[in-house]
N, C-alpha and C positions, 0 to 999 in steps of 0.2 A: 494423556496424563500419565506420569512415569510411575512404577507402583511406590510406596513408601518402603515396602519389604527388603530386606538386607540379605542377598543369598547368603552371605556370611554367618548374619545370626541364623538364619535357619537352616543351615547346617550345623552349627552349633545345638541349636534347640534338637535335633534329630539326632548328632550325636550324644546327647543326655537323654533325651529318650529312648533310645538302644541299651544305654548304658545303664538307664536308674530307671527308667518307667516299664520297659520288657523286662518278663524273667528272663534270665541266662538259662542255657540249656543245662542239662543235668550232669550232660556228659564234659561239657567245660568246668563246671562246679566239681565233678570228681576229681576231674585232673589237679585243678589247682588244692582241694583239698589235700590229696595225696602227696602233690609237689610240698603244703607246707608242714605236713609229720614229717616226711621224710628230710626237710631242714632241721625240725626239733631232734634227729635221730641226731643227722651229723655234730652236732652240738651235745648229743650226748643223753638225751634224754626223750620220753616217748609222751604220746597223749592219753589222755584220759581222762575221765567225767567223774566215774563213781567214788572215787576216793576224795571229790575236791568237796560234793555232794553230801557223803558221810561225813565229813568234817563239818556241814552244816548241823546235820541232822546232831552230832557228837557236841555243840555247842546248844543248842535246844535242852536236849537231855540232860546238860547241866542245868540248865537256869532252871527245869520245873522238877528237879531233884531224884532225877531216874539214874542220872550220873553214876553213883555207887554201887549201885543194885545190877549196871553195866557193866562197869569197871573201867569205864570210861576215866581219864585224866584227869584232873580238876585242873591242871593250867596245859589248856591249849594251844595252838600256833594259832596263830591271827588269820582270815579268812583271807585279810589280802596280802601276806606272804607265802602261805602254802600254795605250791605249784600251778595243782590240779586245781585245787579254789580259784587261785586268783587267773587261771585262764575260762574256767568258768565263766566268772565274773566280766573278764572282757569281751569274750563269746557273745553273753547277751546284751552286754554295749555296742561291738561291732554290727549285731542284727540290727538293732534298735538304730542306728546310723542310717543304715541300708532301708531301714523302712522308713523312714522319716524323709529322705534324700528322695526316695519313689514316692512317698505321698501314702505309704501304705499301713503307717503305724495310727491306731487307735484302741479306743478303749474293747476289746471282742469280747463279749456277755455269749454266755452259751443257758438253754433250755436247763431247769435245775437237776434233771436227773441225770446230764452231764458233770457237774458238776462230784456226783456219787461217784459215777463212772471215775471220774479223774482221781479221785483218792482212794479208789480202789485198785486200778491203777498204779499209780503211785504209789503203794504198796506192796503190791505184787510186783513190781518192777524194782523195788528193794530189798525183798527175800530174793529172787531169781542173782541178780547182780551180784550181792552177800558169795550164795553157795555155786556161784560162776568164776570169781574172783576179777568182774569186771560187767558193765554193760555192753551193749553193740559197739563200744569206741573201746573200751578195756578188755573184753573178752569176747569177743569175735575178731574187727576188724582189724585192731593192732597185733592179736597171735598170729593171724590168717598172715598179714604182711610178715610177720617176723617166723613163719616157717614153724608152726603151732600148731598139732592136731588138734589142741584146745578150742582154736578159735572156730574149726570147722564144727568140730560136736557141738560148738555149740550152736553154730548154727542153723544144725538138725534140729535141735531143738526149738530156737528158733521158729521154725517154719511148723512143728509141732504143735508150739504154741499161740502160733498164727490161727492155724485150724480151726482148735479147742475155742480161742477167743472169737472168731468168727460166728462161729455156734452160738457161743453162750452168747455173744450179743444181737443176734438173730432172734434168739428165743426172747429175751429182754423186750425187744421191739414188740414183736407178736404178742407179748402178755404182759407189758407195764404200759400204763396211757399216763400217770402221774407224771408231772413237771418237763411235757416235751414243746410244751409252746417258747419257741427261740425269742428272745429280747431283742430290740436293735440293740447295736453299738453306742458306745456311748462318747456324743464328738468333744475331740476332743480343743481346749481353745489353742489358738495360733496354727490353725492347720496351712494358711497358706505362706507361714514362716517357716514351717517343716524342715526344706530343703534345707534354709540357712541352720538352722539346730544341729540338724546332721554332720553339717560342714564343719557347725561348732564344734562338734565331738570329733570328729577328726583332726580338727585343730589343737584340741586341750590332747589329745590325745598323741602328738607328736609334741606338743611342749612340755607334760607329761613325763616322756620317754626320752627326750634327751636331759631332762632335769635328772630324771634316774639315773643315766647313763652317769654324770657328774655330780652324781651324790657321794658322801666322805662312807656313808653305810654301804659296804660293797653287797650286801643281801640284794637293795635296791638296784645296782647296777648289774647286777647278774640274774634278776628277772624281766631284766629290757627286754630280751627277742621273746621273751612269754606271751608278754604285754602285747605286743607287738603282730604274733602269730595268732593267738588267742583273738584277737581283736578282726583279723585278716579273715579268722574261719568262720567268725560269727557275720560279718559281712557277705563271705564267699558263701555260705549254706543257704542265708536269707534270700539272697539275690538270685540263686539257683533250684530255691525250692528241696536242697539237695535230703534226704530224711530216709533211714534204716529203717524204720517202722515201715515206712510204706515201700521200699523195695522187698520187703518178706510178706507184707500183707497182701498187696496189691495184684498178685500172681495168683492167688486162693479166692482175691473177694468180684474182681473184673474181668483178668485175666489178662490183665496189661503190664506190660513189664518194662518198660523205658528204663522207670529207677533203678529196676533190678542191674538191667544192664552196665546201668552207670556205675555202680558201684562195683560190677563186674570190672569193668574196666581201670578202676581203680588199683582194685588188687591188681589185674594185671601187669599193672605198671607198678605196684609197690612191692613184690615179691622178688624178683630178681632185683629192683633198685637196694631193697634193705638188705641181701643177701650180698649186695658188692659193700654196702656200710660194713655188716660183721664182718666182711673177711680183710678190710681193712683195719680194721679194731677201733673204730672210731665207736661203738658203742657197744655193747652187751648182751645178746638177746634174752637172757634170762634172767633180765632186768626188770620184762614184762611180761613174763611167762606165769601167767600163774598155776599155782599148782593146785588144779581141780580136772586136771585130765583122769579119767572121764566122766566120772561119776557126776562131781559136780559143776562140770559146762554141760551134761545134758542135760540135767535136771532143772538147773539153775538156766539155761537157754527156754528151757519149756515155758516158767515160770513167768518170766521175762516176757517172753510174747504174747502171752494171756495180758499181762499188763499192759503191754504198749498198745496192744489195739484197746482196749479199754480207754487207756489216758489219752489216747493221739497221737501219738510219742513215741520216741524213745528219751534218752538222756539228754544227747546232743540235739536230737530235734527240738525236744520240749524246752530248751534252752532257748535255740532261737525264736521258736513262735512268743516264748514269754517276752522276747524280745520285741515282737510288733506289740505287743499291748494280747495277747491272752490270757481272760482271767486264768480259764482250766488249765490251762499248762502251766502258772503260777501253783496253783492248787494242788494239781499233780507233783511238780517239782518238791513243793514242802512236805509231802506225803512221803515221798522216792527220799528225801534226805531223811526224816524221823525213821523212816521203816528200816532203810538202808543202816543206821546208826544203831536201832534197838534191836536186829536183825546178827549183826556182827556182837555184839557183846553178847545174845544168850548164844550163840553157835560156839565160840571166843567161851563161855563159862562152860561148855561142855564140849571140849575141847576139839573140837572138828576145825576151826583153823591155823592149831597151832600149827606151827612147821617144823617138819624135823630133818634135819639133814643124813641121810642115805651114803650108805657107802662109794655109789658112784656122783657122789658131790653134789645130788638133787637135793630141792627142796619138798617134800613128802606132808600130805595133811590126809585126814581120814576122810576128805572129798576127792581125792586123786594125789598127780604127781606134776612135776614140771616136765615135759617132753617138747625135742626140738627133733626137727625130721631130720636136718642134715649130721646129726649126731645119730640119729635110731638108723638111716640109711645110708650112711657113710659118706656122704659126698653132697654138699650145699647142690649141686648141679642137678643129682636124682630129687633131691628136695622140690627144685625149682618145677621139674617137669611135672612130678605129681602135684603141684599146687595147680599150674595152669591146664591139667588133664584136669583136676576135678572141675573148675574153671569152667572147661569146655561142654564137660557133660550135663553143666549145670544149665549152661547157655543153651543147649540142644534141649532139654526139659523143658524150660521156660520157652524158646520158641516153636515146641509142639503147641504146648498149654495154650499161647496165642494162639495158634491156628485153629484149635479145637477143644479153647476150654473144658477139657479133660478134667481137671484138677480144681476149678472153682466151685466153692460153696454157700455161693450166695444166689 
């Protein structure tokens, strides 16, 4: 009897299973995350989390009337025209695709004294960002790419603040027992519709984008490849697992470093790539430079990683997990935009990030400066080498650490 099976379909079914039901490696999720900033670049503009974030948190603080006391705006941009918002926003569309299409989004309920954790978290992850002038996508990995001592201090800090948070929630365990019994998930209905949802969303989502593209409102049609990219990294991260939080954590808490690598490799590839963008003038470096070199990306890096191991997170992670269905990272997220927003207006009233323009045409705050290497070292090219020399020495660190977890604190 000849079998019924279709080698067709089941090749088929095997290529959807490589494709949606296997994570992707980390080290391809870097790649393509890299390849798509460095599209945003050549277009003229860069990524970012924290600013789409505080414009959350900056919209809150109106409506329960902290606005003033802030000196927050009373007429806002709309969540889903501003840049950084609305890639946000597609972000956690793009993941929520991705999980849905693998079968892997549902309702994730965490033990209640996660829930703590998350909004503490999330707040400590909005003062650091604040006096960093960006999270791990705004103030680490986008200076780091664009040739930023900033980006690197901060992520000394960083790894600082991996530490300290490691500790402090080592201790937590050892002497809190209130609210650790985990919940199940909660199922959710049409699960074995998933797949088609996902496709839905890819589908509205390219009818969407060319509706935009041929709208008479050119606002619309000049945040198509947002939409579009935004939407790409939130699938590319979910699908990859790809997460900053745990490439700085995971080297102190295991002593496993794959992620680390990965995002090694990232930079790799986006420091010399962004440095052939500036020297064409297709965009700006100090566009995205913020200026809190050093003061405040160390401090602000410290801060930051105490949070993120707290929340699970960073910005752009805790986007995508919100994307499968995480309450806590839900939780944390709305914490990270109120703290983020009421964080910048008291620094903002006592003037630590005004900007003041400097004789040599920097932007200047009483948290640091803007600094770009191939300008402090005369030549994009010395730039390039010491970014992938620090690179290297960091790669040699972290594969001691494997071999001999030296360095973990757990």
């Amino acid at each position: 009897m000849k079998s019924t099976n279709s080698p067709w379909r089941d090749g088929l079914r095997d290529d959807w299973r490589r494709l949606f039901g296997e994570a992707w490696d980390a080290h391809i999720g870097a790649i393509l995350l890299v390849l798509l900033i460095l599209l945003l670049m050549v277009k003229g503009t860069f990524w970012g989390v924290f600013g789409g974030l505080r414009l959350w948190g900056d919209w809150v603080n109106n409506a329960i009337g902290l606005g003033p006391l802030l000196n927050i705006k009373e007429k806002l941009e709309s969540p889903l025209t501003h840049r950084m918002s609305l890639m946000n926003i597609t972000l956690i569309v793009g993941a929520m695709a991705a999980a849905l299409l693998s079968r892997q989004f549902s309702i994730y309920r965490s033990p209640r004294l996660e829930y703590v954790w998350g909004a503490l978290g999330g707040i400590l992850m909005g003062v650091g960002a604040t006096l960093a002038g960006g999270c791990t996508t705004g103030g680490f990995f986008s200076p780091v790419i664009n040739s930023s001592p900033a980006g690197w201090v901060m992520g000394a800090g960083l790894m600082i603040g991996a530490v300290i948070g490691l500790k402090l929630l080592l201790w937590t365990l050892d002497h809190v027992s209130w609210g650790m019994a985990a919940p199940a998930a909660i199922n959710v209905p049409m699960q074995p519709a998933h797949p088609l949802i996902g496709a839905l969303l890819i589908l509205l989502l390219l009818g969407g984008t060319a509706a935009a593209a041929e709208a008479e409102d050119q606002r619309w049609a000049a945040k198509v490849s947002m939409i579009v990219i935004g939407f790409a990294m939130g699938f590319v991260m979910q699908r990859s697992r790809l997460c900053f939080s745990r490439a700085f954590r995971e080297p102190f808490m295991t002593g496993e470093g794959s992620m680390t690598k990965a995002i090694m490799l990232a930079l790799a590839i986006g420091i010399p790539a962004a440095s052939m963008i500036f020297q064409k003038k297709l965009a700006d470096p100090y566009d995205a430079i913020p200026a809190t070199f050093w003061i405040g990306s160390l401090t602000g890096g410290s801060i930051f990683g105490i949070g993120m191991v707290f929340a699970g997170g960073c910005a752009s992670g805790a986007l995508w997990r919100a994307g499968e269905g995480h309450l806590k990272l839900w939780l944390a997220l709305a914490f990270f935009a109120w703290s983020g927003s009421t964080c910048s207006g008291i620094l903002s009233h006592w003037n630590l990030l005004t900007r003041e323009s400097g004789d040599d045409n920097l932007d200047y705050t009483k948290l640091g400066s803007q600094a770009y290497l191939p300008d402090m070292l005369g030549s994009p090219e010395t730039a390039i080498a010491l970014g992938l020399g620090i690179l290297l020495l960091w790669y040699l660190w972290l594969r001691y650490n494997e071999s001999t977890e030296r360095f973990t604190v757990v």
